[in-house]
C-alpha positions in Angstrom: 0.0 0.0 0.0 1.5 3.4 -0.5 1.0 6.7 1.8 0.4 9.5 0.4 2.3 12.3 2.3 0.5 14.8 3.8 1.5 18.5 3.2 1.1 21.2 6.5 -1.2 23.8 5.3 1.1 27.2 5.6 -0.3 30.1 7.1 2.0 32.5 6.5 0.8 36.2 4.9 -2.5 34.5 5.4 -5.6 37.0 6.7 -8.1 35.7 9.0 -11.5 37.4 9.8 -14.5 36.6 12.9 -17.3 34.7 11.0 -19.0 34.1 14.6 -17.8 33.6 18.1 -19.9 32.7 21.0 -21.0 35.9 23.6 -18.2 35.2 26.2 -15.8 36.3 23.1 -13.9 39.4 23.0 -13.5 39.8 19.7 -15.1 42.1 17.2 -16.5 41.4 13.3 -13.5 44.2 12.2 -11.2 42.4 13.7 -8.0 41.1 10.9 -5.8 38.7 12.1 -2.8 38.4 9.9 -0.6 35.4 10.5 3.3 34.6 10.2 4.6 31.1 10.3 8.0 29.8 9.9 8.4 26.0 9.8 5.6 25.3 13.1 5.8 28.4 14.8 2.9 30.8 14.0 2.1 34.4 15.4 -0.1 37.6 15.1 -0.7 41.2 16.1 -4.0 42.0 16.3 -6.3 44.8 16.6 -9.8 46.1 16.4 -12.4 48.8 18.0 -13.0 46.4 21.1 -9.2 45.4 21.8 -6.4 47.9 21.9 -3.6 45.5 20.7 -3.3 41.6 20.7 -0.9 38.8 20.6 -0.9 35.0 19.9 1.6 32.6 19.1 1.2 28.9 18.8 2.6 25.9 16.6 0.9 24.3 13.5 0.4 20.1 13.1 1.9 18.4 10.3 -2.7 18.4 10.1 -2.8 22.2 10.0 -4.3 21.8 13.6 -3.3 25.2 15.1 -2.3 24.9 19.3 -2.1 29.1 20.6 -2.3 31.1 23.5 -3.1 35.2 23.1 -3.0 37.9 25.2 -4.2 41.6 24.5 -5.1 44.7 25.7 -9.0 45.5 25.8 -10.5 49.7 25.9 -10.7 49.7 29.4 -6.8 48.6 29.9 -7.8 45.4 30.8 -5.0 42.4 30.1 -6.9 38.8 29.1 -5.1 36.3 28.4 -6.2 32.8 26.8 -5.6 29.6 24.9 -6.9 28.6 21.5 -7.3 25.3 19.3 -8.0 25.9 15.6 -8.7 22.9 13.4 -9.0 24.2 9.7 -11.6 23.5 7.0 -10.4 24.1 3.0 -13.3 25.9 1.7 -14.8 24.6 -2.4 -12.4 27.6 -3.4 -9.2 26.7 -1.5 -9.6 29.5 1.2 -9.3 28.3 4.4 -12.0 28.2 7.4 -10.9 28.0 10.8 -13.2 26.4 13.7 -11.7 27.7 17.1 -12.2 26.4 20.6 -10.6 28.2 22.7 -10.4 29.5 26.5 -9.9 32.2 28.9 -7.0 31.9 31.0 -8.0 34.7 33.1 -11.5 36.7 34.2 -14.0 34.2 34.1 -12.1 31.2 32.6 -15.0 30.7 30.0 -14.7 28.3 27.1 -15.9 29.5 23.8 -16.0 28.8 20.1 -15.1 31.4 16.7 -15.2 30.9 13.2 -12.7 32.4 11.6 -12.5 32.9 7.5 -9.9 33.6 5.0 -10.3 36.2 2.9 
């Protein structure tokens, strides 16, 4: 039998935005995330009208799995920090969906889920 190798999706230069997220989110439908990768490391800088400046940085699976944790700023001044699972989708026209479980590491500790598009 042969295997078929299995390419990591890259994320690099790769713009994400909020499709929906449950109410405990954060985040904003203006929000752009804009990821780097190199090899399995992945990170972002983020911004919107809700969050003053975000980080996350996390490692991608040979599956495209993304493992994060983030951390930003909110209006009031308000740090939140959190951790993130992505499992990606390739759309009919190769863009790539992201469905996001993710979790507050501080406030309230809620868990939550985001859909996150390519575009």
């Amino acid at each position: 039998m042969q295997q078929v190798a299995l390419t990591m999706i890259n994320y690099h230069d790769k713009k994400f935005k909020l499709v929906q997220t449950t109410s405990n989110g954060a985040l904003s439908e203006d929000i752009v995330f804009h990821y780097q990768q190199k090899d399995h490391l992945l990170w972002c800088r983020y911004r919107s009208e809700s969050i003053l400046l975000g980080h996350l940085i996390g490692t991608v699976a040979s599956n495209g799995t993304i493992s994060m944790s983030y951390h930003q700023v909110d209006l009031s001044g308000k740090i939140m920090t959190g951790t993130c699972q992505s499992s990606p989708e390739i759309l009919p026209d190769g863009k790539i969906r992201l469905y996001e479980k993710w979790q507050w590491t501080s406030g309230d500790r809620s868990m939550g889920e985001s859909v996150l598009e390519e575009w």
